[in-house]
C-alpha positions in Angstrom: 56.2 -133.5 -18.4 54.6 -130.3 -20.6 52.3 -128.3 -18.9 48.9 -127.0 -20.5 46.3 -125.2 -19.2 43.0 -124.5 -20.6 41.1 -122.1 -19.2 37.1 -121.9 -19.9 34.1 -120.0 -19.5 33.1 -123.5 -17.8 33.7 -127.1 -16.9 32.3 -128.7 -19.6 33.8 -126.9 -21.9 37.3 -127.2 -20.7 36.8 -130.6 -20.5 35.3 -130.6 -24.3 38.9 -129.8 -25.3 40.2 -132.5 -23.3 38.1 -134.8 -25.1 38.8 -133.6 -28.8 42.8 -134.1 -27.8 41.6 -137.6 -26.3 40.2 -138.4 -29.0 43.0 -137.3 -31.6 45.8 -138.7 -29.3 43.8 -142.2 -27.7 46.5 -142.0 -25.2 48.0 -145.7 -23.3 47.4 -143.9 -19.8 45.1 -141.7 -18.5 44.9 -140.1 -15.3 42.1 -137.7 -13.8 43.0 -135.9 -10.3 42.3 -132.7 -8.9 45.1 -130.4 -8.1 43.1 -128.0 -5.6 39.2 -128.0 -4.1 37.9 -127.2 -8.0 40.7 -127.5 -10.2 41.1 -131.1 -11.9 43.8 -132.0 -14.1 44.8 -134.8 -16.6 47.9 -136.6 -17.2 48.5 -138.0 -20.7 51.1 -140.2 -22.2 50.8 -141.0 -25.9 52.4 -141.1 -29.2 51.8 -138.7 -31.9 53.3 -139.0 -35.2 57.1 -139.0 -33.9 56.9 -137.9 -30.8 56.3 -139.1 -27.3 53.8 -137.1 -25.2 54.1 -136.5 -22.2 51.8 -134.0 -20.9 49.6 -132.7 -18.2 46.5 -130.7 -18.8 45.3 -128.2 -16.1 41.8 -127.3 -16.4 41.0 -123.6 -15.1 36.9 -122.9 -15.3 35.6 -119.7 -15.3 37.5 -116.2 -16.2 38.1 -113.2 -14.6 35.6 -111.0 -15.8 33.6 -107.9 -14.9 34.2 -107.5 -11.4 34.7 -111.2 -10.6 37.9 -111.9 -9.5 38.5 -116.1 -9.7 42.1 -116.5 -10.0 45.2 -114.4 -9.1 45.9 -113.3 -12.5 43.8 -112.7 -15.7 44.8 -114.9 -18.9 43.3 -112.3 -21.3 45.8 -109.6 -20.2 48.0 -111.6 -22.6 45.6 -110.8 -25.2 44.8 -107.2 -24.5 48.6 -106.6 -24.4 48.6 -108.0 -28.0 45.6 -105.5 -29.2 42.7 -107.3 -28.3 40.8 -104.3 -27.4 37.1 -105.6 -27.3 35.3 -107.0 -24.1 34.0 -110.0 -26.0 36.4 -112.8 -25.4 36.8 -116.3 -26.5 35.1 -119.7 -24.8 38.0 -121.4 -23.7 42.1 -120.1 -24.3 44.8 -122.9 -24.5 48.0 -122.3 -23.2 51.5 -123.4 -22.7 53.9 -123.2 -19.1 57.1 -122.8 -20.3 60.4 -123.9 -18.2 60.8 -120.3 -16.7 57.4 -120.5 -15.7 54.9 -118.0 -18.1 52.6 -118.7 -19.5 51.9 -118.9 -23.5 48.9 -118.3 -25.0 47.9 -121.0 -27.6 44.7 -120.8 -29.1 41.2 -119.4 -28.8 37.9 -121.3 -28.8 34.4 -120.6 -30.0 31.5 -123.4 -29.2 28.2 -122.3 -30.9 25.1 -125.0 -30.5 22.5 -122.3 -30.8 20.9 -121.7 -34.3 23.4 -119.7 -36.5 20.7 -117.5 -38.2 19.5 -113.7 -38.0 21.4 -112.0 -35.7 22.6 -114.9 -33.6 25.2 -115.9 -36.7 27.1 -112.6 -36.5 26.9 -112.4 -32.8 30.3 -113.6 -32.2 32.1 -111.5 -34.7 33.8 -109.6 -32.1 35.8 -112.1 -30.2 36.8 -113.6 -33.8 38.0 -109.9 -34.9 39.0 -109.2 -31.4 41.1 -112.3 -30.8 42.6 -112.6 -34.4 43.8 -108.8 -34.1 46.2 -109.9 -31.3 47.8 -112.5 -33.2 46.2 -115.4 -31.9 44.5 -118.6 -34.0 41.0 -118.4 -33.2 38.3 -121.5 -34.2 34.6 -121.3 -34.3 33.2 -124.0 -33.6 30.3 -124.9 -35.2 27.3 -127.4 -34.4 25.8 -127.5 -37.9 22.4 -128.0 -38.6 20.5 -126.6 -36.0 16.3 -126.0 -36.2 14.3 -123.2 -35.0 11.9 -125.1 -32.1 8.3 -124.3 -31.1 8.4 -122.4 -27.8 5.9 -124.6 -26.1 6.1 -128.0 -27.7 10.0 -127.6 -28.8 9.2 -129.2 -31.8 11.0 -128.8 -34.7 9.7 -125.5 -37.1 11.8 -124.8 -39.5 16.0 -125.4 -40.5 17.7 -122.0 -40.8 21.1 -121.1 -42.2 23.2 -118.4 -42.2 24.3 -115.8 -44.6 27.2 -117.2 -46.2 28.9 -113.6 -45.8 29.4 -114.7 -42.2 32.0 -117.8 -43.0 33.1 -116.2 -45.6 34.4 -113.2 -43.5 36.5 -116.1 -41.1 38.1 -117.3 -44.5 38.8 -113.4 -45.9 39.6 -112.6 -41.7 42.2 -115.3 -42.0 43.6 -114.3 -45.4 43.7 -110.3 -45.0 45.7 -110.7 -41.3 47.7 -113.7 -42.2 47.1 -115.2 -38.7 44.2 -118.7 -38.7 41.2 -117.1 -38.2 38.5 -119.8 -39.1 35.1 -121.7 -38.3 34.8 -125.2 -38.6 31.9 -127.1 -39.2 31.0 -130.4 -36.9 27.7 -132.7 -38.0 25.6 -132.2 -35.2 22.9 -134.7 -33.0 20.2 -133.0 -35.4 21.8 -133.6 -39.1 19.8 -136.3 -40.7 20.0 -136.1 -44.8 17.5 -138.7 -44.8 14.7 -136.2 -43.1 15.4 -133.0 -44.7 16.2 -132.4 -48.3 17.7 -128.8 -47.9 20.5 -130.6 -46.6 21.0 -133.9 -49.1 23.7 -131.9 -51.0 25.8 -130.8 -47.9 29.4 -133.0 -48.7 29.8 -134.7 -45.3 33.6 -134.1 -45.8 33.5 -130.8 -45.2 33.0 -131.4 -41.6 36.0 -130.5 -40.0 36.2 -133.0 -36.5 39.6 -134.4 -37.9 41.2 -131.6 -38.3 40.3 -129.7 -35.4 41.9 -132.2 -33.4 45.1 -132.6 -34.9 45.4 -128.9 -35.8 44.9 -128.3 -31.6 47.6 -131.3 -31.0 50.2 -130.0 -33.1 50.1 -126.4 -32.1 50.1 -127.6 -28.7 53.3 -129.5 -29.6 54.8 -126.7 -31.9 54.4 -128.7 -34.9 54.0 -126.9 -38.5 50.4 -126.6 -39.1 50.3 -125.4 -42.3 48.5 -128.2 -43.7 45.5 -128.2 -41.6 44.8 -124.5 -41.6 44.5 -125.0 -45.6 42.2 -127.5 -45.3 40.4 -126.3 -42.4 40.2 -123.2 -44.7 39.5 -124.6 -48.1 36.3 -126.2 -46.3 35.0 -123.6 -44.3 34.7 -121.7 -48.1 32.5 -125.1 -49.5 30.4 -124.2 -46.5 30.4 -120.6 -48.1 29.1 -121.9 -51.3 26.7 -124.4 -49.6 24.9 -121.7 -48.2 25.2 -119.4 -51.3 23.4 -122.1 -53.4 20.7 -122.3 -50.7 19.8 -118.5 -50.8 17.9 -116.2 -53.0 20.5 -114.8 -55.6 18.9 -111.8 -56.6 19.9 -110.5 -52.9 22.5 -112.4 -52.1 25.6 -113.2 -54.1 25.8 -116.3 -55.7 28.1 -119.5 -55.1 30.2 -118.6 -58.2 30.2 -114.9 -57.2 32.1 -116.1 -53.6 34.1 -118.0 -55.4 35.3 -115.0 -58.0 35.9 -112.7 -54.8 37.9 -115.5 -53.3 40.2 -115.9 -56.0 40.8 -112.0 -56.4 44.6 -111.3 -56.7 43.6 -107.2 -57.2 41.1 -105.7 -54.9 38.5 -107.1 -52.4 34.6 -107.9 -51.8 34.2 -104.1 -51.4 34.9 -102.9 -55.0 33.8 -106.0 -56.4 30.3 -105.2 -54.8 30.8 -101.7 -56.2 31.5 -103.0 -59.9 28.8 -105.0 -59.9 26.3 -103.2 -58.0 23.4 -106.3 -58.9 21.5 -105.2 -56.0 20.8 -102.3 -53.1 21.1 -102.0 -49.5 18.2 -102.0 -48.3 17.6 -102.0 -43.8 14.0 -103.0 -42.9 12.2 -100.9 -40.1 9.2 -101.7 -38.0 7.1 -98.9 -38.5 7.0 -98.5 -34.5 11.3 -98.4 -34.8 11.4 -95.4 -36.8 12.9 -92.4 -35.5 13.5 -88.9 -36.6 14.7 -88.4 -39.6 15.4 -92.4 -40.5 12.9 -92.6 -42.9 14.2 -90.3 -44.8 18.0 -91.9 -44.7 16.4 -95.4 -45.3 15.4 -93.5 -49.0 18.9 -91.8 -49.4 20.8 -95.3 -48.6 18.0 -97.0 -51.2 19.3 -94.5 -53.9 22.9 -94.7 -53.4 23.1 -97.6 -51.6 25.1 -100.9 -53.1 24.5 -104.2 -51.4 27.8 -106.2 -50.0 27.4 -109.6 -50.0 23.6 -109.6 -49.3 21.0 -106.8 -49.3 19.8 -108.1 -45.9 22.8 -107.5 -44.0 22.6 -104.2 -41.6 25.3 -102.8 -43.9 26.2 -101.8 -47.2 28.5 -99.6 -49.5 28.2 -95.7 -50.8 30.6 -95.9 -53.8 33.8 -93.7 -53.2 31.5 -91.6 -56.4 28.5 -91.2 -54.5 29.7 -90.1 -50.9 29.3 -86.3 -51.8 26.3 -86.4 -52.5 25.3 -88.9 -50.0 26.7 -85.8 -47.4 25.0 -83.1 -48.7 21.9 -84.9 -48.0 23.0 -85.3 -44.8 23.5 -82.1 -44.0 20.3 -81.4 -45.2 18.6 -84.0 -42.7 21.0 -82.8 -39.7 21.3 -79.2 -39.8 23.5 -79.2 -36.6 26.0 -81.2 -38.6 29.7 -79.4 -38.5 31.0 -78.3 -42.1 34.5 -80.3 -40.9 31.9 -83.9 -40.1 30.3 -83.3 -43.7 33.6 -82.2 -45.3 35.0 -85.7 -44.4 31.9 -87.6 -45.0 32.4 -86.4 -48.6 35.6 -87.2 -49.1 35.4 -89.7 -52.5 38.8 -91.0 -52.4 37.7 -94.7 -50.9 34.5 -96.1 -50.5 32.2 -95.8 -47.4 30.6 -98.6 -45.6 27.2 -97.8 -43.5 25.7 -99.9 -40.7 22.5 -99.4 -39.8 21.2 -101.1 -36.5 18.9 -100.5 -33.4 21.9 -100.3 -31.2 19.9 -100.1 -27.7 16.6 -102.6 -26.4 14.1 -99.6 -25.6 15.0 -99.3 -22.0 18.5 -98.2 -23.5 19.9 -101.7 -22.6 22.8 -103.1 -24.6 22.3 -105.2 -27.7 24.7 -108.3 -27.6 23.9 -109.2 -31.0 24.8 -105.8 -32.2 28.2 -105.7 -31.1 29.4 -107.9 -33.8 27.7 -106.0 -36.7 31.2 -103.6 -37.2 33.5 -106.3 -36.5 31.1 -108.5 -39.0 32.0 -105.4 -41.7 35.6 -105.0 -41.6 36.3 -108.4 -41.3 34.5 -109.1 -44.5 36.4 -106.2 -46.4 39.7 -105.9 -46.6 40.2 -102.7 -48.3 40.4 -98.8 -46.8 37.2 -98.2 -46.4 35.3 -95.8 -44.0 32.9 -96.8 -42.0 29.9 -95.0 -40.9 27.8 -96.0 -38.1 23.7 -95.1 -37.9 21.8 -95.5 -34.8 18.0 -95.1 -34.1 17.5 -97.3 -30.9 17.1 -95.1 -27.5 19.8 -94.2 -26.2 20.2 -93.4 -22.0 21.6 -89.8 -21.1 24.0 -91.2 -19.3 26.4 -92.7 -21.9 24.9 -89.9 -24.2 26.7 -87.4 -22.2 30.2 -89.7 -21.3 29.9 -89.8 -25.2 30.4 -86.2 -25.3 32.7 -85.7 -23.1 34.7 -88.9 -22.5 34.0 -91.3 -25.7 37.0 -93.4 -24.3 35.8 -93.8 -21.0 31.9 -95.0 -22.3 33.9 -97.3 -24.2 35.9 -98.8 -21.6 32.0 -99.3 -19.5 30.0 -100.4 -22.4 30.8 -103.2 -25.2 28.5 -102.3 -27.7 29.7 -97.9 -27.3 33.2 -99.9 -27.3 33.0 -101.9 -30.6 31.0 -98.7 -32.3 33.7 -96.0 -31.0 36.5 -98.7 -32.3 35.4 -99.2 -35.7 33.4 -96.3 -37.2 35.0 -93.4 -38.8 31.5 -91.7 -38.3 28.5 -92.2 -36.0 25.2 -90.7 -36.3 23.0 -90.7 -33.6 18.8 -89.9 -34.3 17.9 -91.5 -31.1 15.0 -91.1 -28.4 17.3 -90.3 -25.2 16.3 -92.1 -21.7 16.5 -89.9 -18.8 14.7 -88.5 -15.8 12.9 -86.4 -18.3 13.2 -88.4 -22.4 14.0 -86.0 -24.9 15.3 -86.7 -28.7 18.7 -85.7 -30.1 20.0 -85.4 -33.5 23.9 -85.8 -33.7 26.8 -86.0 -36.1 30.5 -87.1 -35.2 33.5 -87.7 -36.7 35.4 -90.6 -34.5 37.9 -91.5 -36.8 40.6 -90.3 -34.0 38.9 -92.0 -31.5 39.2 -95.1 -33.6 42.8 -94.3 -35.0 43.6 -94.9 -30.5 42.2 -98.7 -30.6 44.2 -99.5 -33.5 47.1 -98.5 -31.6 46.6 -100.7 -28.9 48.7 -103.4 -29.5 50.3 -104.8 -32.7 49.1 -107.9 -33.0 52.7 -109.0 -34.4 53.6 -110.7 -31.4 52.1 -112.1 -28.2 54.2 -112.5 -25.1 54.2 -114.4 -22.1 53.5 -113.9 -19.0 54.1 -115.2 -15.5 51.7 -118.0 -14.3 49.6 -117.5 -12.1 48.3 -120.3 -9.4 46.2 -122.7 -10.2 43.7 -122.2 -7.2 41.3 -120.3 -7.3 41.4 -117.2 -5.2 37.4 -116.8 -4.7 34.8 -119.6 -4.7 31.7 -119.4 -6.1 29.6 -121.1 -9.1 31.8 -122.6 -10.6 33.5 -124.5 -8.1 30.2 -126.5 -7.4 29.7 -127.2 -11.0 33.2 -128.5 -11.1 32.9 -130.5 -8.2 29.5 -131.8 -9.4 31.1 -132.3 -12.7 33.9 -134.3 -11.1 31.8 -136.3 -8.9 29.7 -138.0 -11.3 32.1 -137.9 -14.7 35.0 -139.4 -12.8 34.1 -141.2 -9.8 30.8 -142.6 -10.1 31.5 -142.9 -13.9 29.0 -144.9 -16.4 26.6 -145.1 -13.7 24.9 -141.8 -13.9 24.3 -139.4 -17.1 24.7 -135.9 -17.5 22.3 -133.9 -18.8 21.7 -130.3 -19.6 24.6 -128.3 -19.4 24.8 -124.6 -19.0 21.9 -123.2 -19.8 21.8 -119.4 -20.9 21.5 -117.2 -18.4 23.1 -120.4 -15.6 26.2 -122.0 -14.6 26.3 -125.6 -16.0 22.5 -126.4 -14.0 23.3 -130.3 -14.4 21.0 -133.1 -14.2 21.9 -136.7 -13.1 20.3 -139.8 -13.8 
């Protein structure tokens, strides 16, 4: 009998998986046990094209993260090895137990139910970057639509969608690295064509529930699965153009443009945004957000800036052309700038990407949103571009001074200082600075070293096993009372209760049982 494991931020998630291969296998025999105090597991025996399965799944809720120590060994040390170097890390890791006993990592999965607009769409561009880097197929699962709600009646306001640059970077992800990088699109409990027209034209077929499950069946069983990462791949790019059609094209490009950049056999979105140049990059500021001197480089970027993809994306392009005198300017701004920081700034030999975002809450707090901004970027581009990174949120003196002296060690404490210090060539910081007494700073730096180390960890060409660990938990906490909850009223009271909300942010799963 094979041995799987998958291992979740949760219950209910782990057993989601178990459901989709359910679902795609419809075993003969099913058989639900646990295998210590909070770990259940499933026996299967099926038939599956040719084959005769024969497998059971181990189901291993909640990670080692942080400072928590659940198991005996950490399943994203398998990753890291490979060069997964951010923090952010996927919902639920499928793996195999060989016959020598390690273990092999699979697959990653993403679940996303909350509204995939603003911020919130790009928010999981890390662990998609992250994980892909190290060699591993990564999914995104998405519940598609979903409605912004009133906050006090939870009615339904208005249906949002997201920029079609952010699917389109899984497909171009995918493509660039050569390893299955990809979101896929499920019809959720709110899709209704009848009550909302902005939807009529969606194609139905594009919803990927098929192929998600065989695709996780036959890389479970080694099977080629060339087939369904085409499709999975060729529909996650009609979702592309869905959305394009459904946004403004004078700021966004258009479903035809996508499709022009997609079929590209020279060059990438980057100089195809710089040939074209239809529209600026333009980053909106509350007046009450400015800082320093970032009016001024708001100006500078709406005069040399180029839009890619959308002009309300927190990044853009300075053409390869423009970049000298977009560092002169600089210098003029930041007059503590080193002639070395502004001599590589103005390098025009490839083009330069800037991001512009807050960064830091105003008690100097990290931005989760924010971390996936970079990996948002270069997963989108495939070319060799710089990137340049522009902060104006407050900053706490703290990190200001491990960013000084040890960049690699704020990295290592903070995930958002991690995936800026990874990905940017350059970081500019105009930043109020929280400390016993709050002071401004004004700062210039060339990191392109520092990131130069993080592409070094790991090369992604190959990830190897390792040992198993048990499959009992060495602490107990949370999760073993959701689990055992979870158990209790899914498997041995069965059809005579219903579970209802499951983890809520902020919560473990919180159920509720009728």
């Amino acid at each position: 009998m094979m041995i799987y494991r998958i291992h979740g931020d949760n219950i209910v998630e782990c057993e989601r998986i178990v459901n989709i291969i359910l679902d795609t296998l419809r075993p003969e025999n099913t058989n639900f046990y646990l295998v210590s105090p909070s770990t259940v597991a499933v026996e299967i025996q099926a038939a599956f094209m040719d084959r005769v399965v024969e497998w059971k799944l181990e189901l291993l809720p909640g990670f080692n993260k942080n400072t928590k120590k659940r198991w005996s060994g950490n399943i994203f040390d398998i990753l890291k090895k490979a060069g997964s170097f951010f923090d952010e890390t996927p919902d639920t890791i499928i793996s195999r137990i060989d016959d020598t006993g390690n273990e092999n990592v699979l697959l990653g999965i993403e679940f996303c139910s909350a509204l995939q607009a603003g911020n919130q769409a790009w928010q999981r561009s890390a662990r998609a970057f992250s994980t892909g880097r190290a060699g591993c197929p990564y999914l995104y699962i998405v519940d598609f639509v979903k409605y912004e709600l009133n906050s006090k009646t939870r009615a339904r306001k208005n249906l949002r969608f997201p920029n079609a640059a952010v699917p389109y970077s899984y497909v171009n992800y995918s493509k660039n690295t050569k390893n299955f990088v990809a979101q896929i699109y499920i019809k959720s409990e709110e899709f209704d064509k009848t009550k909302d027209s902005a939807i009529a034209d969606f194609d139905e077929s594009d919803f990927g529930n098929r192929e998600l499950g065989i695709y996780i069946v036959k890389r479970m069983l080694g099977i080629n699965t060339a087939k369904e990462e085409e499709d999975i791949l060729r529909k996650n790019m009609n979702v592309v153009r869905f959305l394009a059609k459904h946004s403004d094209d004078n700021i966004n490009f258009s479903a035809d443009e996508w499709q022009d950049i997609y079929d590209l056999s020279t060059g990438d979105i980057v100089d195809y945004a710089v040939s074209r140049a239809r529209f600026g990059f333009h980053k909106t500021l509350a007046m009450k957000s400015h800082h320093g001197k970032s009016e001024e480089i708001i100006k500078l970027i709406d005069w040399l800036g180029v839009g890619l993809a959308s002009k309300d994306l927190p990044f853009g392009i300075i053409p390869a052309n423009d970049r000298p005198v977009f560092a002169k300017r600089l210098s003029e701004f930041y007059l503590s700038a080193g002639h070395s920081v502004v001599h590589s700034i103005a390098r025009n030999d490839k083009h330069l990407i800037v991001a512009v975002f807050k960064g830091f809450k105003p008690r100097g707090d990290d931005n989760r949103p924010d971390r996936g901004v970079l990996p948002l970027a270069l997963m989108l581009s495939n070319s060799d571009v710089d990137v340049l990174t522009y902060i104006y949120g407050p900053v706490l003196e703290t990190n200001l001074e491990l960013l000084e002296k040890n960049p690699k060690e704020l990295a290592d404490k903070n995930g958002l200082w991690r995936s800026i210090l990874a990905l940017s060539d350059f970081i500019i910081l105009d930043v109020p600075v929280l400390g016993k007494k709050n002071y401004a700073v004004e700062r210039v730096y060339n990191t392109s070293d520092i990131k130069k180390y993080f592409f070094s960890l790991g090369s992604g060409k190959d990830i190897m096993p390792k040992h198993a660990f048990s499959n009992a938990p060495v602490n107990f906490g949370e999760d073993d009372v959701d689990t055992g909850i979870h158990y209790l009223f899914t498997h041995i009271l069965g059809r005579c209760c219903f579970e209802g909300m499951c983890n809520p942010p902020g919560g473990g799963i919180g159920a509720d049982f009728l």
